[in-house]
N, C-alpha and C positions, 0 to 999 in steps of 0.2 A: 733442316727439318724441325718439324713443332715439337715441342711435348704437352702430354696430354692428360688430364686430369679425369677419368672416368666414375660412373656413378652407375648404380642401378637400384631402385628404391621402388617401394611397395607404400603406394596414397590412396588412402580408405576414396571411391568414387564421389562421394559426397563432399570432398575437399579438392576439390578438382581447383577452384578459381582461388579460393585460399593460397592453393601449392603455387600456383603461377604467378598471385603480387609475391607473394614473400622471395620466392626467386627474381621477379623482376626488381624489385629491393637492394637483393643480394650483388644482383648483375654491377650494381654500381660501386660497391667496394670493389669485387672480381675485377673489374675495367684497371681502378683506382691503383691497385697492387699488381697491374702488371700484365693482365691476360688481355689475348686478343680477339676472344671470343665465348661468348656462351650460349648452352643449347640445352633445352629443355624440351623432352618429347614425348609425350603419351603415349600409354600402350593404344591399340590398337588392332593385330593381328596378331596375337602374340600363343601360339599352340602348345599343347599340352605333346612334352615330351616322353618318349620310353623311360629314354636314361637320365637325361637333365631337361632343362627347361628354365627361362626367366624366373615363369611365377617358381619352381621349386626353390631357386639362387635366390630368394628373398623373403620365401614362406609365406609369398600373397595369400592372403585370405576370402573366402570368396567376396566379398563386398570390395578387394582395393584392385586399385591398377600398377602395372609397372608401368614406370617412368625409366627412360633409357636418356643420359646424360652427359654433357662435361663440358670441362674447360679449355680453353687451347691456350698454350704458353710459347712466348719464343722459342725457351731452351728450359731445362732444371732448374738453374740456379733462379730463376726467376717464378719457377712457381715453390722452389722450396723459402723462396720469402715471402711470395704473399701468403704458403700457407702458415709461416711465422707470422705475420702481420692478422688474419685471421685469427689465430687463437688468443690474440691479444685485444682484440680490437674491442671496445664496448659495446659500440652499436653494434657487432655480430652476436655478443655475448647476450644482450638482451632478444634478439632474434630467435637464438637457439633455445629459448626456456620457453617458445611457444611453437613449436611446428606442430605442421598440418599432418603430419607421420610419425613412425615408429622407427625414430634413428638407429636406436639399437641394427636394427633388420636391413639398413642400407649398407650395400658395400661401395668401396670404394681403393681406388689404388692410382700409381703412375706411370704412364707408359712412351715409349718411344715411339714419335712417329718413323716406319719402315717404308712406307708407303704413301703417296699420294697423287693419286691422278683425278687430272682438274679438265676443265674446259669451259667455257663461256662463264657467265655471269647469271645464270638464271636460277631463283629465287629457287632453295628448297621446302617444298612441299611433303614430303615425305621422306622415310630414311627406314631402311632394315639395318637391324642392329642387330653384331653379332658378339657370340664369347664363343674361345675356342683353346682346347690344352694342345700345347705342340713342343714336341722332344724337343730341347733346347739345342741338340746338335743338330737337329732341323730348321735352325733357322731362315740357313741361305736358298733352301729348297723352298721353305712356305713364302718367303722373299720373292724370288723367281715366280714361284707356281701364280702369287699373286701379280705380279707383273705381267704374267701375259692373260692373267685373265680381266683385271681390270679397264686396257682399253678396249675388250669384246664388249660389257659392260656398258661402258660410254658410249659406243658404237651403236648397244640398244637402246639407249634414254636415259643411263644414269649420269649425272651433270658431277655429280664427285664421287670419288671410292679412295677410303682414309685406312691405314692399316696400322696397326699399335702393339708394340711389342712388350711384354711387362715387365717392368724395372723399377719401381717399387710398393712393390702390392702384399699389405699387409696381410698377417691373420688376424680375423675377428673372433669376438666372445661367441657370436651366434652365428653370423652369415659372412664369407668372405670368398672372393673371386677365384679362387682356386678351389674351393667346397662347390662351389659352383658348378664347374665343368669335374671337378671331381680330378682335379692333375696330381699327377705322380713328380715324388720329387726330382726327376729328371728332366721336367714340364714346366717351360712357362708358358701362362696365359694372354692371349691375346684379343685386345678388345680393338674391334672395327668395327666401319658404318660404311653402308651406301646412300647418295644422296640423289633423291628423285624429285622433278619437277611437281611429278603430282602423285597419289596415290595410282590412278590410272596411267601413269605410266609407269610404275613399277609393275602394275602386273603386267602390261605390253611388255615393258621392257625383260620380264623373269620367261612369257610364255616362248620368245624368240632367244633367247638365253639356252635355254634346258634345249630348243630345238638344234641351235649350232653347235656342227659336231666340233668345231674348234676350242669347244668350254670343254672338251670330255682331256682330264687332267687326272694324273693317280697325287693322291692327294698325302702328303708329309705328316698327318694328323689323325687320330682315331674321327670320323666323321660323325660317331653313333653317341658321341660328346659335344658334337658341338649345338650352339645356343642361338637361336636367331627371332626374329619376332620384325614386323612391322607397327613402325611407331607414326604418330602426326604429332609435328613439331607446335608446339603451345608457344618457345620463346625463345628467337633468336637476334641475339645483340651482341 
């Protein structure tokens, strides 16, 4: 399985094409140190929560977007050296004394991939992106739970469903992935994505979803916590 380097960041709207060269920029050191993957996605569908919500996890402003993000790594060891290689690197160093956002306010953390169900080759177009706190003696139940619902999923249009267990995800000064969903210290957090051909088939694929009674599962997690939002992928390399 991968591991994974997650993100979720708050970019003022008007720095939209700014946010996507400096990250396509970045893609090329990321490659260089080791990752097999990066993805950069727009908010897009992203709802205002009771209890949590994206834009609250990063104190979007009215003016920015979330961006829902990351990196994919073979294993650990391999993303805990390129993020050594990263905080040494100069060309990054000069990078980071001009971003299009308010770092402070991005979280970020590392996760295990638990999960992965794949199928064909077809380009993602879309992606719902989630955070979610789950009792950490819960694991092999949210494991399971998501096992059987991810190939319903595929079954309705979605081309991949990625599931991430948290293993090492800091606390931050302002904003941080556990403040987030608001977890309890018996709670790790878990960041996953669906991946959809197109925006319209996410929602085909969500309306025949919620209709099959095969998706009706008692779920291992407070639900009234969890984070989700529909993103359009800006850059994937």
């Amino acid at each position: 399985m991968t591991y994974v380097e997650g993100f979720v960041t708050a970019v003022p709207a008007a720095n939209k094409e700014a946010y996507r060269q400096q990250a396509a920029d970045v893609a090329a050191f990321i490659k260089e140190f080791g990752a097999t993957r990066m993805v950069e996605t727009w908010g897009d569908d992203v709802p205002d929560g009771k209890v949590t919500d994206f834009k609250g996890a990063v104190q979007a402003k009215p003016d920015e977007v979330v961006v829902f993000s990351w990196f994919e790594y073979p294993d650990r060891a391999t993303r805990d050296a390129a993020n050594q290689k990263m905080m040494t690197d100069p060309r990054l160093k000069a990078m980071s004394a001009s971003m299009p956002f308010d770092g402070q306010r991005m979280i970020f953390g590392g996760f295990q991939t638990i999960l992965v169900e794949q199928g064909g080759d077809a380009p993602m177009g879309y992606i719902d992106g989630t955070l979610i706190a789950v009792p950490a003696a819960n694991r092999e139940a949210y494991r399971a739970m998501a096992a059987k619902t991810a190939p319903l999923l595929r079954e309705h249009g979605a081309s991949r469903v990625v599931e991430n267990w948290g293993d090492d995800v800091p606390e931050g000064k302002v904003t941080d992935f556990r403040r987030a969903v608001k977890a309890t210290d018996d709670e790790k957090v878990v960041y996953s994505w669906i991946e959809w051909p197109s925006k319209a088939a996410r929602v085909e694929g969500w309306q025949k979803a919620m209709a099959d009674p095969r998706m009706q599962f008692d779920m291992p997690f407070d639900g009234q916590r969890m984070i989700f939002g529909g993103f359009a992928p800006i850059l994937d390399v």
